[in-house]
VOGU-3710 file (C-alpha; in Angstrom, 3 decimals, decimal comma):
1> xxxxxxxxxx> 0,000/0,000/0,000  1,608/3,353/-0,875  1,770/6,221/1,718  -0,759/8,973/1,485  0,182/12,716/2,553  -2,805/14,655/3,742  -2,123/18,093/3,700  -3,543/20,887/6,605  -3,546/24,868/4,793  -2,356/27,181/6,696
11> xxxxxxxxxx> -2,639/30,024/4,162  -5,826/31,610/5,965  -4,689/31,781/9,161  -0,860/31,314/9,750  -0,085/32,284/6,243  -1,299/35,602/6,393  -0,453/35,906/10,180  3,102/35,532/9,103  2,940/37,865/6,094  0,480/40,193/6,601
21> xxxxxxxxxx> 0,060/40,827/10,350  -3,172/39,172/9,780  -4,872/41,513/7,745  -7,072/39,173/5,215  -11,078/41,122/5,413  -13,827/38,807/5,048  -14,614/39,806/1,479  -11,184/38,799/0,556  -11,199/35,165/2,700  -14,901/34,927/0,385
31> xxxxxxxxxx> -13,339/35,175/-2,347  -11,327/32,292/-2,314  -14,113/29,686/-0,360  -15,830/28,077/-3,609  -12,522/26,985/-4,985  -11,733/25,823/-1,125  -14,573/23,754/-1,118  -13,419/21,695/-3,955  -9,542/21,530/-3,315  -10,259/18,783/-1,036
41> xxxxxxxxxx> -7,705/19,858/1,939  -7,546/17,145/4,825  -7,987/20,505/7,191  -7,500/24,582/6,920  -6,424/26,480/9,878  -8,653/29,176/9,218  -9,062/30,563/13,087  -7,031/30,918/16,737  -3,626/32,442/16,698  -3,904/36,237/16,210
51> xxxxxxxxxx> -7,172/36,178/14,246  -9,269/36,746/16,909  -7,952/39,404/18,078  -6,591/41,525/14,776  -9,926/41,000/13,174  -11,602/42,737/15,423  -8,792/45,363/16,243  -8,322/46,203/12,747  -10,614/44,692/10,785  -14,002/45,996/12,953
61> xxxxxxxxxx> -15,394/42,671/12,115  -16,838/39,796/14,201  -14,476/36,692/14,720  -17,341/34,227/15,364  -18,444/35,176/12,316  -15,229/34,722/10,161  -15,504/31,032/11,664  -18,975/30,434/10,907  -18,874/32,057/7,144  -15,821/29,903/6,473
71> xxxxxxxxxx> -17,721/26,944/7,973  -20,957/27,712/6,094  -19,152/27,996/2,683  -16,496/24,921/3,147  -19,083/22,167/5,117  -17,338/18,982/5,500  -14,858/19,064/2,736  -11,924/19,696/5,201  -11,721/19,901/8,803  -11,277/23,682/9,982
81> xxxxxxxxxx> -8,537/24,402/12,401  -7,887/26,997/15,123  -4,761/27,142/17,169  -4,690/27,922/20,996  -2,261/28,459/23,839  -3,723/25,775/26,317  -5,460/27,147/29,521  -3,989/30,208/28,410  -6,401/30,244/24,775  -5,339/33,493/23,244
91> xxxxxxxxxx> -3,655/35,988/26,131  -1,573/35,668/28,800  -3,706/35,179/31,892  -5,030/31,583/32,604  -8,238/30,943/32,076  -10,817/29,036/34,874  -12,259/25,973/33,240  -16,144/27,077/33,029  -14,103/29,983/30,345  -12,150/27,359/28,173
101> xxxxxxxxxx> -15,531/25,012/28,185  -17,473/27,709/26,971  -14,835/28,862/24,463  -14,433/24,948/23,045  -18,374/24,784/22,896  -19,067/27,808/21,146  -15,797/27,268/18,945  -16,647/24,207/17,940  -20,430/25,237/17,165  -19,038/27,395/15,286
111> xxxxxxxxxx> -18,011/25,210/12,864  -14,062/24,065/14,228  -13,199/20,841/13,509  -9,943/20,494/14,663  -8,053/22,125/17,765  -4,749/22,290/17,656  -3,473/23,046/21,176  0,160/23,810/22,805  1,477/25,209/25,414  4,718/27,419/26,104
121> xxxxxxxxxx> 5,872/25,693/28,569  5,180/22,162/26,805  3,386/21,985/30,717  0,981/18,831/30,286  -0,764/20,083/33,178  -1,667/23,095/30,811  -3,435/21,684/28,112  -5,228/18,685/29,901  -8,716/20,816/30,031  -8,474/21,859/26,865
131> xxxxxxxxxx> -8,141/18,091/25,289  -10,797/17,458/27,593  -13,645/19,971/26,861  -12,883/19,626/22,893  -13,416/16,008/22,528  -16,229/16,604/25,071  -17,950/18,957/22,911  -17,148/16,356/19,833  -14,107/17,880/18,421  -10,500/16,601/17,348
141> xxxxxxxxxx> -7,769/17,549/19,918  -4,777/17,753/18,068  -2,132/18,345/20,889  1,264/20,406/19,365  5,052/19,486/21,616  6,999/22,501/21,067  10,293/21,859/19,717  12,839/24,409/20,755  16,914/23,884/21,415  19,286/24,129/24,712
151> xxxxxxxxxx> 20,538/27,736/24,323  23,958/28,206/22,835  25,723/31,160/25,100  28,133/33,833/23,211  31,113/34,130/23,555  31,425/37,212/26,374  32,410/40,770/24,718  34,894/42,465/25,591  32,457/45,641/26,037  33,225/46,685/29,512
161> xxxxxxxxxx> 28,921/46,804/30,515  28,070/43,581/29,322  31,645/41,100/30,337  30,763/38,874/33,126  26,684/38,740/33,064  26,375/36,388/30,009  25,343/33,225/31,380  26,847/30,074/30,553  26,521/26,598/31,085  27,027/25,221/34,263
171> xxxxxxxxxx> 29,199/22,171/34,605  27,351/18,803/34,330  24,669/20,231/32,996  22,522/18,033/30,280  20,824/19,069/27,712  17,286/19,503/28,225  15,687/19,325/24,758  16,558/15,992/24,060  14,395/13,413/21,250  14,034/11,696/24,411
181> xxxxxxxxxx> 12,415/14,740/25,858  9,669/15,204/23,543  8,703/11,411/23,098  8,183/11,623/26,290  5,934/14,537/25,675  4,001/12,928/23,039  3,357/9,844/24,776  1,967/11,551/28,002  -0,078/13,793/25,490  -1,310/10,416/23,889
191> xxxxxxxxxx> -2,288/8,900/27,155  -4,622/11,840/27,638  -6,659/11,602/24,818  -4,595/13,304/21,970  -6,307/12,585/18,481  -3,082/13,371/16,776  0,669/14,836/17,707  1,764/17,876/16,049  5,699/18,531/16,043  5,353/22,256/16,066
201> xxxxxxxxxx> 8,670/24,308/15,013  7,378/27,615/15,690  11,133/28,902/15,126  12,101/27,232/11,505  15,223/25,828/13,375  14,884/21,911/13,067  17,868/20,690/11,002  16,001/18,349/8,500  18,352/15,410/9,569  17,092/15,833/13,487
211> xxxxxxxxxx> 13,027/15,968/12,297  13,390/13,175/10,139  14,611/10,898/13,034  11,817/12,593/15,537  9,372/11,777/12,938  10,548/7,927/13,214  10,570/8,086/16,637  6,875/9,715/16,814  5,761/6,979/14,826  7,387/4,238/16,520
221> xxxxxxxxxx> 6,098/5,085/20,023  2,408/6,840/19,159  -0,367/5,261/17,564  -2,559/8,141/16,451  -1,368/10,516/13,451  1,841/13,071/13,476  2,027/16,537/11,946  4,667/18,339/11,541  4,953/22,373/11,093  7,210/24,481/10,612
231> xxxxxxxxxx> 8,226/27,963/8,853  11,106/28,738/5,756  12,540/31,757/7,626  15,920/30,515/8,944  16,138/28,082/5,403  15,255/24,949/6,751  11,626/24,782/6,054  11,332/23,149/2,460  14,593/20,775/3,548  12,695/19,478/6,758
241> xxxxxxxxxx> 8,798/19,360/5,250  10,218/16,933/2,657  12,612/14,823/5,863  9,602/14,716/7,636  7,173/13,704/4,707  10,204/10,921/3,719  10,318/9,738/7,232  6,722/8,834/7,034  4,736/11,842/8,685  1,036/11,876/8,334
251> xxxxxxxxxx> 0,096/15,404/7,312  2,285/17,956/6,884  1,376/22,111/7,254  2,107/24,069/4,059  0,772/26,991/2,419  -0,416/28,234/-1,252  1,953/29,362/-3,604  1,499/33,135/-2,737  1,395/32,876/1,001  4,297/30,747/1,058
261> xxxxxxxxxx> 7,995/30,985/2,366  10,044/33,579/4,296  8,455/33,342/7,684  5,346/31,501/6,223  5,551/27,687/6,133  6,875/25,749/2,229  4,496/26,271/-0,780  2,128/23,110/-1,444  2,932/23,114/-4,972  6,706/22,326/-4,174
271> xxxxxxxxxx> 5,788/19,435/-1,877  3,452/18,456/-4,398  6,232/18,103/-6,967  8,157/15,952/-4,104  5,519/13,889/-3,914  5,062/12,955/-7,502  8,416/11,651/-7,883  8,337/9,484/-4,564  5,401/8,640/-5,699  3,795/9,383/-2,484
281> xxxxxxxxxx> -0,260/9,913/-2,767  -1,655/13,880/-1,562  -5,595/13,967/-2,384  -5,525/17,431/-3,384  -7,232/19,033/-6,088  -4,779/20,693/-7,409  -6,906/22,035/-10,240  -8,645/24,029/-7,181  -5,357/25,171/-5,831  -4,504/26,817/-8,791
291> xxxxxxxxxx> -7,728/29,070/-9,096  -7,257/29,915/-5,265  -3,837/31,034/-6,089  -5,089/33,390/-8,696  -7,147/35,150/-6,350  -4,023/34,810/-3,712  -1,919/36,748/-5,908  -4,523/39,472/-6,353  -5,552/39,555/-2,727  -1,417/39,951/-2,126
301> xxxxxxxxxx> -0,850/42,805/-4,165  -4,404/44,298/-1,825  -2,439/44,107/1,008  0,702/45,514/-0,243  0,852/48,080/2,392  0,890/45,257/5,059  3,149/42,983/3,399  5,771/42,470/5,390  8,202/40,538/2,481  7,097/42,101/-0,543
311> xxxxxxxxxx> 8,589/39,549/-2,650  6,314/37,647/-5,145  7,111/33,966/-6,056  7,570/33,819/-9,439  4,113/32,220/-11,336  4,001/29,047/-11,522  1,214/26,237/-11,801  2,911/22,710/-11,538  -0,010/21,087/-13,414  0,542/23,307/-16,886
321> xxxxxxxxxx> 3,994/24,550/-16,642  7,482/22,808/-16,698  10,075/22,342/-14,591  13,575/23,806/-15,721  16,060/20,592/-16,106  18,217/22,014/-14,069  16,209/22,680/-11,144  13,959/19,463/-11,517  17,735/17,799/-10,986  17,864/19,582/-7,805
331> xxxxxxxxxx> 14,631/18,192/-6,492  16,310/15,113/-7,555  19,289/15,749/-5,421  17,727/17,124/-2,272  15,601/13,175/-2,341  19,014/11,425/-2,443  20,508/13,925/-0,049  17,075/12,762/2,424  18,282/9,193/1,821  22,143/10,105/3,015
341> xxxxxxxxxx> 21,229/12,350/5,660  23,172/14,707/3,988  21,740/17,817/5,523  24,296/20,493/3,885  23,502/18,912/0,379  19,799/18,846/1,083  19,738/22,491/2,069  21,732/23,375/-1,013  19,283/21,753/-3,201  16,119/23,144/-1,734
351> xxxxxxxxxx> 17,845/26,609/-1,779  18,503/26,258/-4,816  14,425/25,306/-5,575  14,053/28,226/-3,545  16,009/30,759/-5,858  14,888/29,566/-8,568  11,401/30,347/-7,647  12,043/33,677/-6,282  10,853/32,430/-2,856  12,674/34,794/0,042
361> xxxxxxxxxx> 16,274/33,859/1,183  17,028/32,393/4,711  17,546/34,994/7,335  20,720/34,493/8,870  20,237/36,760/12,018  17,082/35,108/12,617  18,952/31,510/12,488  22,231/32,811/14,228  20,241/33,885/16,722  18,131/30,621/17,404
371> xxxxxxxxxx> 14,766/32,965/17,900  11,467/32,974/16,674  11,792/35,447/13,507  8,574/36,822/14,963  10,403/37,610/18,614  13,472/39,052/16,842  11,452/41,591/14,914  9,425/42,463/17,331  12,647/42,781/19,324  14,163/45,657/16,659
381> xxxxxxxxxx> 10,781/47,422/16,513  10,820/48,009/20,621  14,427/48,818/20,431  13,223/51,446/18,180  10,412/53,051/19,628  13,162/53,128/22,618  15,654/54,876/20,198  18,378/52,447/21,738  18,725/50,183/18,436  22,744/50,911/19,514
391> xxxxxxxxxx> 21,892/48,112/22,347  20,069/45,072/19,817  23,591/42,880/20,001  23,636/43,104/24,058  20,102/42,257/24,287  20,575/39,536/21,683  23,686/37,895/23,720  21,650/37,955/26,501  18,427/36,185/25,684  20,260/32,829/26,535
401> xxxxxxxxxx> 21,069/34,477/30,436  17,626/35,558/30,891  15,998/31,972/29,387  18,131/29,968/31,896  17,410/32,553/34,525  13,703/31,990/33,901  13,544/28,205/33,837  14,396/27,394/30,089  10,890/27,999/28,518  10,871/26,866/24,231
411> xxxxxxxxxx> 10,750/30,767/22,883  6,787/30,625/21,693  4,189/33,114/22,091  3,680/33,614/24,867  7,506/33,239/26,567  8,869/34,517/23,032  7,846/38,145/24,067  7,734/37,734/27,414  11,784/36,813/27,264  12,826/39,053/24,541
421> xxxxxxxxxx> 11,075/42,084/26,219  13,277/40,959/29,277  16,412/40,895/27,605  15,526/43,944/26,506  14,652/45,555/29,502  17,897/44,065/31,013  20,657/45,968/28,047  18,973/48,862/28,990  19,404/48,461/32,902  22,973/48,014/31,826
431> xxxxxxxxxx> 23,118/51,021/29,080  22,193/53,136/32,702  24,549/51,928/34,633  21,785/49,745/36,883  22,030/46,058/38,085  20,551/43,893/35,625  16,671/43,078/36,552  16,226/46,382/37,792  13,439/46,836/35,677  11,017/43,736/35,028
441> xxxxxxxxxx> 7,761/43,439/33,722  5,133/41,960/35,493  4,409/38,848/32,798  8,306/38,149/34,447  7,501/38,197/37,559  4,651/35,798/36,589  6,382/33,607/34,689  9,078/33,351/37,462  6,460/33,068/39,871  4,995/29,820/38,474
451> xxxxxxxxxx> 1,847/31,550/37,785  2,684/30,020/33,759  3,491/26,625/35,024  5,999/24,071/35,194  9,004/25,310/33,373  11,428/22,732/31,641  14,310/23,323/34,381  13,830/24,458/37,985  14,254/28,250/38,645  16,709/28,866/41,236
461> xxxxxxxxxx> 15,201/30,105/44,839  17,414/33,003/44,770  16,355/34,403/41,558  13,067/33,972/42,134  13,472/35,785/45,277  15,522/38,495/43,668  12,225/38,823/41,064  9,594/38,060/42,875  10,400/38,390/46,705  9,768/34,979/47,786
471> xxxxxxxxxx> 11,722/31,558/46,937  9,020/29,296/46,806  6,835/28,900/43,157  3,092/30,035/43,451  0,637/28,881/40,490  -1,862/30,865/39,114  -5,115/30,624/41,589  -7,676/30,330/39,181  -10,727/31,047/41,966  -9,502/34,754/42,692
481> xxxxxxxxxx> -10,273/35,368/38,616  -12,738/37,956/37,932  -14,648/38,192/35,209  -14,507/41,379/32,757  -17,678/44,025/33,749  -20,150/43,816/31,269  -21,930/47,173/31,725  -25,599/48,078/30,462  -24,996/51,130/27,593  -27,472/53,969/28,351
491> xxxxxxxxxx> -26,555/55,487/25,148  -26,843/52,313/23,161  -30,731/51,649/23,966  -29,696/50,539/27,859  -28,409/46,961/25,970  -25,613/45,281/27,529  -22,318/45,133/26,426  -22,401/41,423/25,980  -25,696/39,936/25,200  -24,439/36,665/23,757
501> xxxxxxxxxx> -22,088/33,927/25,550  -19,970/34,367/21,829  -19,676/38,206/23,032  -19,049/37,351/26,931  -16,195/35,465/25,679  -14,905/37,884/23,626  -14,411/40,584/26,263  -12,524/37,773/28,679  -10,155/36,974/26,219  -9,792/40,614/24,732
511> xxxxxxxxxx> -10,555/42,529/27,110  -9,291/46,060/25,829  -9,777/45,070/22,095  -13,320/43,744/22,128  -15,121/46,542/24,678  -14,032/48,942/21,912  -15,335/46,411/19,157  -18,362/45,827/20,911  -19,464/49,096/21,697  -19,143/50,459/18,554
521> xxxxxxxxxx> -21,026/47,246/17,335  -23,878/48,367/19,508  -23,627/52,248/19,174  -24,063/51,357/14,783  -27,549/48,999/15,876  -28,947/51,760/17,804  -28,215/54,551/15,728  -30,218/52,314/12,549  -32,446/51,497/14,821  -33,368/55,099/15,935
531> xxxxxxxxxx> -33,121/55,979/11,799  -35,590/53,613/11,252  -38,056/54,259/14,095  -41,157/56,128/13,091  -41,002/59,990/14,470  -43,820/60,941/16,470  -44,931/64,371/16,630  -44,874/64,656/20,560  -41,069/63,829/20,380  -39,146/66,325/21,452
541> xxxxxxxxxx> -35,402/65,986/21,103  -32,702/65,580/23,854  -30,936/68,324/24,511  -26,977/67,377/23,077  -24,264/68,727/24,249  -22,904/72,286/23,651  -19,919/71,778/20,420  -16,384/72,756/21,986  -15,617/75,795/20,184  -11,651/76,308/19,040
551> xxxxxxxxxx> -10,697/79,701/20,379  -6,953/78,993/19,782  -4,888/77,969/16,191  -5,890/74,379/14,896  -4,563/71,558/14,811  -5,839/69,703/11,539  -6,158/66,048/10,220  -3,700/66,506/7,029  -6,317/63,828/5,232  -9,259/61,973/5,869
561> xxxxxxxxxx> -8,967/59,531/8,058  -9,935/57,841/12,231  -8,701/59,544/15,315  -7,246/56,326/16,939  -5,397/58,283/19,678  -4,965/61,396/21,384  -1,328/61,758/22,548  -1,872/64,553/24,897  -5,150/65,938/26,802  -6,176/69,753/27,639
571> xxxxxxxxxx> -4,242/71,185/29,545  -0,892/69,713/28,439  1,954/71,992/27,429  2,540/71,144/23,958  5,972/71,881/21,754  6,523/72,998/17,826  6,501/69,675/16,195  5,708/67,522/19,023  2,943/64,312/18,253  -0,159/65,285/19,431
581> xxxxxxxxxx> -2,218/62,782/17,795  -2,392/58,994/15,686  -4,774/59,092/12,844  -5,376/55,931/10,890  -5,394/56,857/7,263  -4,795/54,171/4,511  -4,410/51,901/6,410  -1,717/53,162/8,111  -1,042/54,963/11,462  0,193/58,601/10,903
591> xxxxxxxxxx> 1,640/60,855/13,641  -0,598/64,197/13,905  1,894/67,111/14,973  1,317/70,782/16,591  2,368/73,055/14,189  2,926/75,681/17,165  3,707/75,820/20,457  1,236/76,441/23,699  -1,225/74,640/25,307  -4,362/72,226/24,702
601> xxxxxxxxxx> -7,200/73,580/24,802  -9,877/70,970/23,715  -10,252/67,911/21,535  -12,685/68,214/19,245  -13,185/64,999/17,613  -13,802/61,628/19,514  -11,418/58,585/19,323  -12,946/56,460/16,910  -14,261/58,891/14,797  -13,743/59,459/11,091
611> xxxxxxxxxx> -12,497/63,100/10,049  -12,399/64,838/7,145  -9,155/66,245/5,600  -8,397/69,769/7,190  -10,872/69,190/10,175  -9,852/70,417/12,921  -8,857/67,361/15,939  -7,598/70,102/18,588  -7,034/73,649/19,338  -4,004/75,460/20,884
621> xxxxxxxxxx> -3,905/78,485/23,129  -1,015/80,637/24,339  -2,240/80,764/28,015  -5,025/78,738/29,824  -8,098/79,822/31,511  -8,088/79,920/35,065  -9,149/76,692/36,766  -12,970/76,549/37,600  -12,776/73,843/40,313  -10,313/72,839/42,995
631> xxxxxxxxxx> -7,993/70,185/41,631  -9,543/66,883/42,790  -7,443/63,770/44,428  -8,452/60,875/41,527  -11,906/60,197/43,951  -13,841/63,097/43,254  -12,836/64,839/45,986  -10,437/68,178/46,645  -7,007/67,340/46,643  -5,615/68,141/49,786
641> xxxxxxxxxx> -2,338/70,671/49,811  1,002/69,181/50,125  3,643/71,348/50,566  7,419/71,509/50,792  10,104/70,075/48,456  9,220/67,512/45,956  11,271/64,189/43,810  10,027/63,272/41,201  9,349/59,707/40,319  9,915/58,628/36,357
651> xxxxxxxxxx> 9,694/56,407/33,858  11,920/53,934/32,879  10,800/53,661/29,336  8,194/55,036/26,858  4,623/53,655/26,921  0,891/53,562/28,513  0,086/54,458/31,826  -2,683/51,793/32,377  -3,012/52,420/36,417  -2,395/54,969/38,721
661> xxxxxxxxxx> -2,265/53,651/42,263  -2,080/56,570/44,216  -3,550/59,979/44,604  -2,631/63,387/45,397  -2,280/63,021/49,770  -1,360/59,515/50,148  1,574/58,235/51,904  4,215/56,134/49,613  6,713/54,085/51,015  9,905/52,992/49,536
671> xxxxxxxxxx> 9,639/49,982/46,621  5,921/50,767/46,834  4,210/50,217/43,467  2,611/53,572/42,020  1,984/53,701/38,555  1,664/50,284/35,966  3,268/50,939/32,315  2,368/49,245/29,201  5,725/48,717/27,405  6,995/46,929/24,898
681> xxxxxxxxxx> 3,713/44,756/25,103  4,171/44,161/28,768  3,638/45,247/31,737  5,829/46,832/34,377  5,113/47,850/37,984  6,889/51,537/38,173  8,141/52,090/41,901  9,058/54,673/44,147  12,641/54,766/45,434  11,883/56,618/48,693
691> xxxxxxxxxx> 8,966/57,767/50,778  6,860/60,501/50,803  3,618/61,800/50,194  2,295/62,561/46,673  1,981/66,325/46,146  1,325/65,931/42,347  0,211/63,006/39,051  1,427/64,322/36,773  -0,502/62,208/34,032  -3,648/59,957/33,396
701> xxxxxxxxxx> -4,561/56,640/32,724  -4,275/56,068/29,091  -2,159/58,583/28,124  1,539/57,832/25,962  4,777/59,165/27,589  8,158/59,669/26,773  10,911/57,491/28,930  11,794/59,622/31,984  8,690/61,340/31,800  7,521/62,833/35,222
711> xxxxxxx> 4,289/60,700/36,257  4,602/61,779/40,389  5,992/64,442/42,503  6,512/63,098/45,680  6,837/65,745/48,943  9,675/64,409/51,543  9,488/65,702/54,638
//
């Protein structure tokens, strides 16, 4: 009996995650559905990851619905797919059970077929309530061991800041990440009630040598089917996809010929070609393929302003057109090179395919560095919005410190970010002159904590000490969770914020995204509904509010376009030049500026709403009116005076002030917690060095500061 390759798309959910920030609208993914339906994928991971979450965000559309049209369109053709983070699902918080039952029920209801489920930590205990509340609920659990590497540390620099704090390996130590180590995994995940065993290479780093002999091993000690995924950044993708398919892998993840390579996973049409000549079966419709790529390519050139590769594969349709000699040698030699384990030949070969195709070339940083390519650009773009790109080599060098500090967690979203922020944070403690750790944020402090789970090597007492102020490791408590308010909108028709279980889910697991979503969801159905409503005669019309009038010089939207963010509030001394604004125009975010100096007077257009070109978003005075109330304490009530000398407490680095914890009168002491930034995608706990009593905040919840922006003055003495 031959072997038979089924085949999982990722093209509408990882592929464009990968290229396009996620960015596919529903008319586009409706497009491309009828010629879905009849290409006869084994499954299409359609759902899960980021999709969620950037649909809404960006997109103003409903996610349950981008499952359900998919699922309405497709039937039972192929199984659809969603990927989540275990009892984490989609954030960083854990969730209580009753949350991921009702998110597996209503997700599979939905229309999923398939869950594929993982967690950073590769923590069993994680993703045991997830396998149980799909199956329960009568879908597939397809349970994902993250393969990641024991880090390699660099060699120390002779740079006088950074000698002596890169960690290295301590003497006796084993490896960790041993094949050993994830059989292990797999068989434990098995035992549970797996349906199938994904070996997910988030990273692109598994030589193709090392995942065909995992692959073997998979096979040899599971009984239910393997996947394997992976991406082409580093160069190995194509090379391993066809190890893994050779070694006898069950389905394999690729993508269509347009939403393929670079930090996407390997086109289908090369594997495809693979296939043919080891005469391996793939029930594909490639026919169908073909006529969803020539949408693809349209739908690519759409999103050009989101493309973050902007290189085209050259056309090609491998049922109609003909393979150069030359190169249809190479697929020749990288099969021989499989049968060798000849991994430097191999890689040559399916370069070579590569090139020929005009398919991106391997990033070397991204493989040097053994990182996610995700985590390492994310890494440059915080650096930047720091303005300390001078410091990306010490923060690289020290990722490996900080991992083995934290308990070796596999670099995948979640851990990804939460250790690359880290390393971050920790080259700029050094760039000041401060200890290393001096600044953390608090998804650190969590995931030292234990509050993540079970991480692959025990985290020293000490450190955690140092981090968290206690040795011991405390898990998340799942019974002090609170659910997210879901208040009644008085302006919306008194209707709740969430009047569906799909919606109460939505503002649990995004929280900030979907209250925005939501609202404005239910602000549009009242407003039609009001349009609509017959006038009576009797009706007489709420009073609105008074229009702010602009008695200073404008400040004007340069082209039409949404208000997504004020960067200052009345009141605020602004600069010539200095950001007062984001507008989203063209789909892209655009920096508003003051063309004069002074202060704000008032905003006069909402967040959220559209503007015209020219209209004015703000005006600007030379001097400010005279306050008309006392200055009030954060409660309502008149600040009380505090007098005498003042320090000032700062900000590390730039971001969002998402609490204040103190108001004007209260007594701080020293390492007390006062203010909680949003940096970098984290959060960190901003403290004051001495004690005092606040005589001053100096900004609000929400707003966007500068690093070593004053947020307190505290009086001493």
């Amino acid at each position: 009996m031959s072997q038979k390759l089924l085949i999982r798309d990722l093209t509408l959910r990882d592929g464009q995650q990968s290229l396009f920030a996620t960015r596919m609208r529903q008319e586009q993914i409706d497009r491309v559905l009828p010629f879905y339906k009849d290409a006869n994928f084994y499954a299409m991971e359609v759902w899960g990851g980021a999709v969620p979450d950037s649909v809404m965000r960006y997109l103003n559309e409903n996610p349950w619905t981008r499952l359900q049209t998919i699922k309405k369109a497709v039937g039972d053709v192929s199984k659809l797919t969603a990927l989540s983070r275990g009892r984490n699902l989609f954030g960083y918080t854990p969730y209580t059970n009753e949350i991921i039952d009702g998110f597996c029920k209503n997700a599979i209801s939905s229309g999923l077929g398939i869950m594929r489920i993982f967690d950073a930590l590769n923590d069993i205990n994680n993703v045991k309530s997830t396998i149980k509340y799909v199956k329960q609920h009568g879908g597939i659990a397809d349970c994902a061991v993250c393969y990641t590497i024991d880090p390699e540390y660099p060699t120390p620099p002779k740079k006088k800041g950074l000698a002596g704090l890169l960690g290295k390996r301590e003497e006796g130590q084993k490896p960790v990440f041993t094949d050993e180590y994830f059989i292990n995994k797999a068989k434990t995940l098995e035992g549970l009630g797996a349906d199938m065993i994904t070996i997910k290479d988030m990273s692109g780093l598994i030589p193709p040598a090392r995942v065909y002999k995992l692959v073997k091993e998979f096979k040899s000690n599971v009984s239910v089917p393997v996947d394997f995924h992976t991406h082409c950044t580093p160069g190995y993708g194509l090379a391993a996809v066809l190890s893994a398919v050779m070694a006898g892998v069950d389905i394999v993840d690729t993508n269509n010929w347009y939403f393929a390579g670079g930090p996407a996973a390997p086109a289908i049409e090369l594997i495809y070609l693979f296939t043919k000549k080891l005469g391996i079966e793939m029930d594909v419709n490639m026919e169908a393929v073909a006529k969803i790529n020539q949408e693809l390519k349209e739908i690519r050139t759409e999103l050009a302003d989101v493309d973050g590769v902007k290189i085209f594969p050259n056309p090609f349709n491998p049922l109609t057109d003909t393979v150069d000699a030359a190169i249809d040698a190479e697929f020749d030699k990288a099969i021989a090179a499989v049968k060798t384990g000849d991994d430097d030949a191999l890689l040559l070969a399916c370069h070579a395919i590569e090139d020929h195709f005009n398919f991106p070339k391997p990033n070397d940083l991204v493989k040097d560095a053994e990182i996610p390519g995700g985590m390492y650009t994310n890494m440059v773009a915080q650096l930047k919005a720091l303005q300390s790109e001078d410091i990306l080599e010490d923060a690289m060098k020290l990722i490996p410190t900080v991992r083995m500090d934290a308990g070796l967690p596999p670099l995948v979203t979640p851990t990804s970010q939460i250790v690359g922020a880290q390393a971050v944070n920790c080259a700029m403690d050094l760039k000041k002159g401060d200890a290393m750790y001096t600044n953390v944020s608090n998804q650190f402090i969590s995931l030292v904590k234990g509050e993540y789970g079970e991480t692959p090597i025990d985290i020293k007492p000490e450190f955690r000490e140092k981090i968290c102020g206690h040795r011991d490791k405390r898990e998340f408590d799942t019974s002090t969770y609170k659910m997210q308010p879901n208040p009644v909108l008085e302006d919306c028709g008194g209707v709740k914020l969430a009047e569906t279980e799909e919606e109460v889910l939505l503002i649990e697991l995004f929280p900030m995204v979907a209250k925005g979503y939501l609202k404005g969801v239910k602000k549009a159905a009242w407003e039609a509904k009001q349009a609509s409503a017959p006038k009576a005669e009797t009706t007489v019309a709420a009073p609105k509010a008074a229009a702010k009038t602009a008695t200073g010089k404008k400040v004007t939207a340069p082209m039409p376009g949404k208000v997504l963010q004020y960067l200052v509030k009345p009141g605020d001394k602004v600069e010539k030049n200095q950001a007062v604004a984001v507008l989203e125009a063209m789909k892209m975010e655009n920096s508003i500026t003051s063309s004069f100096a002074g202060y704000v007077n008032n905003l006069l257009a909402e967040e959220g709403e559209t503007v015209a070109a020219d209209a004015a978003i703000m005006d600007i005075v030379s001097e400010l009116a005279a306050p008309a109330a006392e200055p009030t304490n954060g409660n309502g009530k008149a600040a009380p005076v505090v007098t005498g000398p003042t320090k000032a407490v700062t900000v590390p680095m730039p971001g969002k002030i998402l609490d204040i914890q103190v108001n004007v009168g209260d007594a701080v002491s020293k390492g007390q917690v006062v203010v909680i930034l949003e940096a970098m995608k984290m959060e960190n706990s901003i403290t004051c060095d001495f004690a005092g009593t606040v005589a001053e905040v100096t900004v609000e919840v929400g707003d966007t500061v500068a690093a070593d922006t004053k947020v307190l003055a505290i009086a001493q003495g």
